[in-house]
N, CA, C and O atoms as a GROMACS GRO file, in nm:
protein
  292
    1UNK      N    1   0.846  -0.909   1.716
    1UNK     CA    2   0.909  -0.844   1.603
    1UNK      C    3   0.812  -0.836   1.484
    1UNK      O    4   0.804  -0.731   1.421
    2UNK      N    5   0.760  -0.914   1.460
    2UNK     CA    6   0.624  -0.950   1.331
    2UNK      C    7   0.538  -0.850   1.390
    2UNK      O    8   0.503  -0.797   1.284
    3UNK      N    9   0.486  -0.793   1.467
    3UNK     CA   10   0.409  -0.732   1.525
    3UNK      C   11   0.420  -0.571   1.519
    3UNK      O   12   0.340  -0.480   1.501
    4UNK      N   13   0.578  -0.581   1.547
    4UNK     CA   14   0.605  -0.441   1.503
    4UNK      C   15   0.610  -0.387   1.354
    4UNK      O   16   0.565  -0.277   1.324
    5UNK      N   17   0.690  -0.502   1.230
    5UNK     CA   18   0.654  -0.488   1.125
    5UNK      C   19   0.514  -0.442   1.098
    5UNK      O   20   0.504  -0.329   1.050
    6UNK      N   21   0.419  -0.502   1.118
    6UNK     CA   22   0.272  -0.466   1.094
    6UNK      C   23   0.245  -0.369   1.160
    6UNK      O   24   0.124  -0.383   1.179
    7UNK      N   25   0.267  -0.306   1.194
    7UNK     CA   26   0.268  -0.190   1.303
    7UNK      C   27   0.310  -0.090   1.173
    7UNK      O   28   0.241  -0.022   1.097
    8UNK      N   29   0.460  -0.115   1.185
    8UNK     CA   30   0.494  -0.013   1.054
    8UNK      C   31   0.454  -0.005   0.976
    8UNK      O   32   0.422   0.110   0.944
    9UNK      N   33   0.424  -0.105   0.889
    9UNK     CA   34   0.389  -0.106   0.722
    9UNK      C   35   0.185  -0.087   0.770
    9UNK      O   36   0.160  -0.029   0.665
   10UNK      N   37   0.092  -0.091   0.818
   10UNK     CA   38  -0.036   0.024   0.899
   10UNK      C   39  -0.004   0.151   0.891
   10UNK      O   40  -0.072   0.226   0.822
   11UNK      N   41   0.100   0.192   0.960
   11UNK     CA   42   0.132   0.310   0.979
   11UNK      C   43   0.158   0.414   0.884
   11UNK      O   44   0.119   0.531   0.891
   12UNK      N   45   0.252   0.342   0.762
   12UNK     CA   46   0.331   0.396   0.665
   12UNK      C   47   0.196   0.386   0.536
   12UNK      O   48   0.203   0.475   0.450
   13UNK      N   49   0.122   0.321   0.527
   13UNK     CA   50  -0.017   0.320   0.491
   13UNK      C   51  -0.093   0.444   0.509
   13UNK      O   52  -0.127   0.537   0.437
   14UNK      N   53  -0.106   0.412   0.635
   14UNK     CA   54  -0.236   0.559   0.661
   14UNK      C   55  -0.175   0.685   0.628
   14UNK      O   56  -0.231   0.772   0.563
   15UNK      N   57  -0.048   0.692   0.680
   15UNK     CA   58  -0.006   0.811   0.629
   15UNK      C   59  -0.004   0.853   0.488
   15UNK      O   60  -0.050   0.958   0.443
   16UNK      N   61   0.058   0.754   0.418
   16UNK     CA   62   0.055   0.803   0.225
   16UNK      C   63  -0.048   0.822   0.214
   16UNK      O   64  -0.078   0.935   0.177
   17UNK      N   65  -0.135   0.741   0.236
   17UNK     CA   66  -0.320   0.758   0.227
   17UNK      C   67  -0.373   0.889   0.281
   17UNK      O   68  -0.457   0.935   0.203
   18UNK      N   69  -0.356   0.950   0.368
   18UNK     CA   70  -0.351   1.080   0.427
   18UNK      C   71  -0.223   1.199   0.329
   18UNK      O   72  -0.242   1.317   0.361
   19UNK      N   73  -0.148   1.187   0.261
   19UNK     CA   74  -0.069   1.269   0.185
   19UNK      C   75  -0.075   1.266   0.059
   19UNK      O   76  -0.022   1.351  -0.012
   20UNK      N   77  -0.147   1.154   0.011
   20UNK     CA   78  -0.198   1.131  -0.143
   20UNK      C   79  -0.182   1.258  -0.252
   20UNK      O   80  -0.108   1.278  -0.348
   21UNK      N   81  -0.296   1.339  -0.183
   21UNK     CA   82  -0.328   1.491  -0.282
   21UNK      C   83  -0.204   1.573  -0.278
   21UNK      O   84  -0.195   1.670  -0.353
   22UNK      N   85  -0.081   1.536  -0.175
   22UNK     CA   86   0.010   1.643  -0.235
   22UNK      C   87   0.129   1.599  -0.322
   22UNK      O   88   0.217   1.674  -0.364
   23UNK      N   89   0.117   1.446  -0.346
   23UNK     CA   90   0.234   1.420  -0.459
   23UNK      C   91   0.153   1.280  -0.522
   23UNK      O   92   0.049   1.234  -0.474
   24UNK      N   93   0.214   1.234  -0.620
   24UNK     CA   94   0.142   1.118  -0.668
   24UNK      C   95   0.245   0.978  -0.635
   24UNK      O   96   0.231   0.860  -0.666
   25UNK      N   97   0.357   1.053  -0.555
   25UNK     CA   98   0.466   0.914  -0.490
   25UNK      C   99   0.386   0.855  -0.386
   25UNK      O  100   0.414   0.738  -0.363
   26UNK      N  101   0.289   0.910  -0.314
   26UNK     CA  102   0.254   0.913  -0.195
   26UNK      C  103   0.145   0.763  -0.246
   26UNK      O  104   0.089   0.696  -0.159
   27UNK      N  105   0.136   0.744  -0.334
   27UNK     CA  106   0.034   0.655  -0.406
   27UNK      C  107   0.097   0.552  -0.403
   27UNK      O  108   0.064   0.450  -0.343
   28UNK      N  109   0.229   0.578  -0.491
   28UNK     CA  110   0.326   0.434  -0.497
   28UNK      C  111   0.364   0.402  -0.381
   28UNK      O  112   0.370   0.280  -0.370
   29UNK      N  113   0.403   0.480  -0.252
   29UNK     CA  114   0.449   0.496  -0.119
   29UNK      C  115   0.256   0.355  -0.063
   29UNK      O  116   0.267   0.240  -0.021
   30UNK      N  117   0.151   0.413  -0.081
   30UNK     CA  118   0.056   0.342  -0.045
   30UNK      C  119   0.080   0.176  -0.104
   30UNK      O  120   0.092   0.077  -0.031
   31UNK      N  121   0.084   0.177  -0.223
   31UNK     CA  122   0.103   0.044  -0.259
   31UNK      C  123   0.220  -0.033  -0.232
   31UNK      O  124   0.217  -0.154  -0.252
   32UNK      N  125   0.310   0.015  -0.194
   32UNK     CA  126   0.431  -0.051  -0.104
   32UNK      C  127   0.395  -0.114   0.030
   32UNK      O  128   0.409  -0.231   0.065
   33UNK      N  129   0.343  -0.006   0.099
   33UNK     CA  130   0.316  -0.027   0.270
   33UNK      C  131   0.145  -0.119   0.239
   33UNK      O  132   0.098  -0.179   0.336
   34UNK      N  133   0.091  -0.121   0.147
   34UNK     CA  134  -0.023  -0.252   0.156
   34UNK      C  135   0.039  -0.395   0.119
   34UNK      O  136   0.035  -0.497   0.188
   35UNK      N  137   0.081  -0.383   0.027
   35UNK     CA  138   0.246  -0.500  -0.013
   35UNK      C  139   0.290  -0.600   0.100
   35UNK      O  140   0.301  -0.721   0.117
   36UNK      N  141   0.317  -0.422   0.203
   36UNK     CA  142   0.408  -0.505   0.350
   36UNK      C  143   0.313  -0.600   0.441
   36UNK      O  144   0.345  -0.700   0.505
   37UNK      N  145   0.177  -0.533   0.428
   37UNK     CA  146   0.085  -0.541   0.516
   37UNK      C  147   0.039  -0.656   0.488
   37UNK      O  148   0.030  -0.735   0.582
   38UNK      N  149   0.000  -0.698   0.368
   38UNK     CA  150  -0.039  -0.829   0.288
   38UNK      C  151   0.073  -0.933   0.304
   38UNK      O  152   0.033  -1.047   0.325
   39UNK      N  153   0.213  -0.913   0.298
   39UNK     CA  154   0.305  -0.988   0.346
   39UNK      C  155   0.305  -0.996   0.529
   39UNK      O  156   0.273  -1.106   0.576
   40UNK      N  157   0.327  -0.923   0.591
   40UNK     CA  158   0.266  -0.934   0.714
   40UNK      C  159   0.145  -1.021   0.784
   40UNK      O  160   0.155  -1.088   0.886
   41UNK      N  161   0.030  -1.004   0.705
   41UNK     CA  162  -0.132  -1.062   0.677
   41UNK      C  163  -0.041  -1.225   0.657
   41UNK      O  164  -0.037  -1.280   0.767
   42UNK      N  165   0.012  -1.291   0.572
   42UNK     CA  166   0.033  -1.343   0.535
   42UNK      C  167   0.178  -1.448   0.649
   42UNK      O  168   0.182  -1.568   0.674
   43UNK      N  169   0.232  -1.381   0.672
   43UNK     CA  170   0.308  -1.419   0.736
   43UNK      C  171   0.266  -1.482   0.890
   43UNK      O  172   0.303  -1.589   0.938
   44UNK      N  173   0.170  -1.373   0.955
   44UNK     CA  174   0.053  -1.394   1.023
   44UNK      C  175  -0.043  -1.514   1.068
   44UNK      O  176  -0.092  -1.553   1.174
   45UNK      N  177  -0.045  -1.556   0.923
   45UNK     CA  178  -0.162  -1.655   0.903
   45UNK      C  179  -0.274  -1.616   0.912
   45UNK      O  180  -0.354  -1.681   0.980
   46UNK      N  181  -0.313  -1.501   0.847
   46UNK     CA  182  -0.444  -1.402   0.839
   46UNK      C  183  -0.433  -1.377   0.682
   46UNK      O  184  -0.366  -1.296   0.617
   47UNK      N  185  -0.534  -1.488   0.640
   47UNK     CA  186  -0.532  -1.525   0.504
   47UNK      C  187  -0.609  -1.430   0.419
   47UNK      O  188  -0.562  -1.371   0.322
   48UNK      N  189  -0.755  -1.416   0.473
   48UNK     CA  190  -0.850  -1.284   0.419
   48UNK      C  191  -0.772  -1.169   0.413
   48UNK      O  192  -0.755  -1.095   0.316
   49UNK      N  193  -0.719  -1.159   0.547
   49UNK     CA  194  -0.695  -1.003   0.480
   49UNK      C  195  -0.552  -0.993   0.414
   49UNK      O  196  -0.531  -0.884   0.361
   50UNK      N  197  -0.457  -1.077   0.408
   50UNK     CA  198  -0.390  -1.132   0.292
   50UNK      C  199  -0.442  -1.066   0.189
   50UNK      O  200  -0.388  -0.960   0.159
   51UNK      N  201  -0.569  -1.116   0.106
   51UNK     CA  202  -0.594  -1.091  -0.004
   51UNK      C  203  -0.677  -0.972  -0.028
   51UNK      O  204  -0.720  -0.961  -0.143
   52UNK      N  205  -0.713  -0.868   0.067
   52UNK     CA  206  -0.775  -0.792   0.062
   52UNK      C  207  -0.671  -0.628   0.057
   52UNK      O  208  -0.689  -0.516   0.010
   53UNK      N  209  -0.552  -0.701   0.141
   53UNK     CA  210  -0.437  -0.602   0.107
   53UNK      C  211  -0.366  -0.605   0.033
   53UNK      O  212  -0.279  -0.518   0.040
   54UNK      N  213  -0.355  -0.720  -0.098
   54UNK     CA  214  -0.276  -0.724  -0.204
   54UNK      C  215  -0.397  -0.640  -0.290
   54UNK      O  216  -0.386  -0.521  -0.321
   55UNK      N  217  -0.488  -0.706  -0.314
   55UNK     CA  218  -0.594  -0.593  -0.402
   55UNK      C  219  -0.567  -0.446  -0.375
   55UNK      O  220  -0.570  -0.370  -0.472
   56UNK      N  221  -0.544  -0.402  -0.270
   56UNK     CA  222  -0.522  -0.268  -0.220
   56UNK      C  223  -0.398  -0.239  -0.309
   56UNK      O  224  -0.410  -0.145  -0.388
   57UNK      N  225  -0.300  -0.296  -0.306
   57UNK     CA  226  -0.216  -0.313  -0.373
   57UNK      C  227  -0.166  -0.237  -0.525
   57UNK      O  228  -0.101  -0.144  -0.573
   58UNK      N  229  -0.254  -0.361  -0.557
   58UNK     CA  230  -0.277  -0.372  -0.720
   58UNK      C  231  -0.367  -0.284  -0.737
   58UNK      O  232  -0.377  -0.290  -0.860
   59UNK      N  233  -0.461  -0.183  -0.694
   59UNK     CA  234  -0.544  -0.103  -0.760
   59UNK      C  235  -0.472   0.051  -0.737
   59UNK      O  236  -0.501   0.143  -0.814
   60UNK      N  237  -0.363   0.073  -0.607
   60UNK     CA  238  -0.262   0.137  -0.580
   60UNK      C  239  -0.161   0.126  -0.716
   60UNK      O  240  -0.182   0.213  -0.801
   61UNK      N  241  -0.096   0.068  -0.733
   61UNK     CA  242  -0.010   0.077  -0.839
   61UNK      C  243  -0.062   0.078  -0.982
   61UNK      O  244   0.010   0.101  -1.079
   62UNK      N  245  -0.228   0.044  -0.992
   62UNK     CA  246  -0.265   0.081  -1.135
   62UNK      C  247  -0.284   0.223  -1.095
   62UNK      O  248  -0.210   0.283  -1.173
   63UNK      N  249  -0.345   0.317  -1.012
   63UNK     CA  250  -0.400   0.447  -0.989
   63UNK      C  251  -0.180   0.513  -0.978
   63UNK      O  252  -0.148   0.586  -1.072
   64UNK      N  253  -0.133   0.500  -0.936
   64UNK     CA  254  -0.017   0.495  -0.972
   64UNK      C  255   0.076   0.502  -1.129
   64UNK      O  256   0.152   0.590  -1.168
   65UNK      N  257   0.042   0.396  -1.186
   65UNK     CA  258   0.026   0.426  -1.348
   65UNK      C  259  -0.044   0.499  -1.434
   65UNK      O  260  -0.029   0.533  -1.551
   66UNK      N  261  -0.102   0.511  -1.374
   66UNK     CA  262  -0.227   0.580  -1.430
   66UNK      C  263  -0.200   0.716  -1.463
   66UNK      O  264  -0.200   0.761  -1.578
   67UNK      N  265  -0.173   0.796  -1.335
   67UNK     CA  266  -0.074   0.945  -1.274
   67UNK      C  267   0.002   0.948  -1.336
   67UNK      O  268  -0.002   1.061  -1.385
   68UNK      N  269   0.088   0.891  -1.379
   68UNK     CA  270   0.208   0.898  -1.426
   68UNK      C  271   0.163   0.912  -1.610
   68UNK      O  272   0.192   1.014  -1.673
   69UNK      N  273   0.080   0.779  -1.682
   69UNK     CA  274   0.086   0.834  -1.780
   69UNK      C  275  -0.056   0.947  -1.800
   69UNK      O  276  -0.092   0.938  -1.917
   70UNK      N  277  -0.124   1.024  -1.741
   70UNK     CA  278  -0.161   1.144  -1.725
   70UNK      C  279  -0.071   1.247  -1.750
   70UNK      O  280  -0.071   1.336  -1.834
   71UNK      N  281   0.039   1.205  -1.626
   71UNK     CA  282   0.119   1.342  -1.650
   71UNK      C  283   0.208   1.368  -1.795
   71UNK      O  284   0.230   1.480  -1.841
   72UNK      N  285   0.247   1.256  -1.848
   72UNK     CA  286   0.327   1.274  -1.912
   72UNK      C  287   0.261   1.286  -2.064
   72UNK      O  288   0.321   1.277  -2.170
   73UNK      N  289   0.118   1.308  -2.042
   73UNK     CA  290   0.050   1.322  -2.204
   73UNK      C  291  -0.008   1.485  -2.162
   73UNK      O  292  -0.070   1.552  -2.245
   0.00000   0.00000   0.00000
């Protein structure tokens, strides 16, 4: 079952990552599914990349903020 989670939240990754340029949800959609993946990583007992998918994360939801206050100035 853990296996398939990580399965999904990979999956749901590459894809936003692959749909990026046509909405800027697809960004927040990325930093969710690295979230899962890092919780997954984590759950795992796969500590490195734990922390290599929360960074993914966090630079996802600043590029995320970012878009947002762009658009709205």
């Amino acid at each position: 079952m853990l296996t398939v989670f990580g399965s999904i939240a990979v999956g749901i990754m590459f894809l936003s990552y692959w749909l990026e340029p046509r909405s800027r949800w697809f960004i927040l959609a990325f930093a969710t599914a690295s979230a899962a993946t890092a919780l997954y990583s984590g759950l795992a007992e796969v500590y490195p990349i734990m922390v290599i998918e929360s960074a993914w994360s966090l630079v996802a939801l600043q590029r995320f903020m970012r878009s947002n206050r762009e658009r709205i100035l």
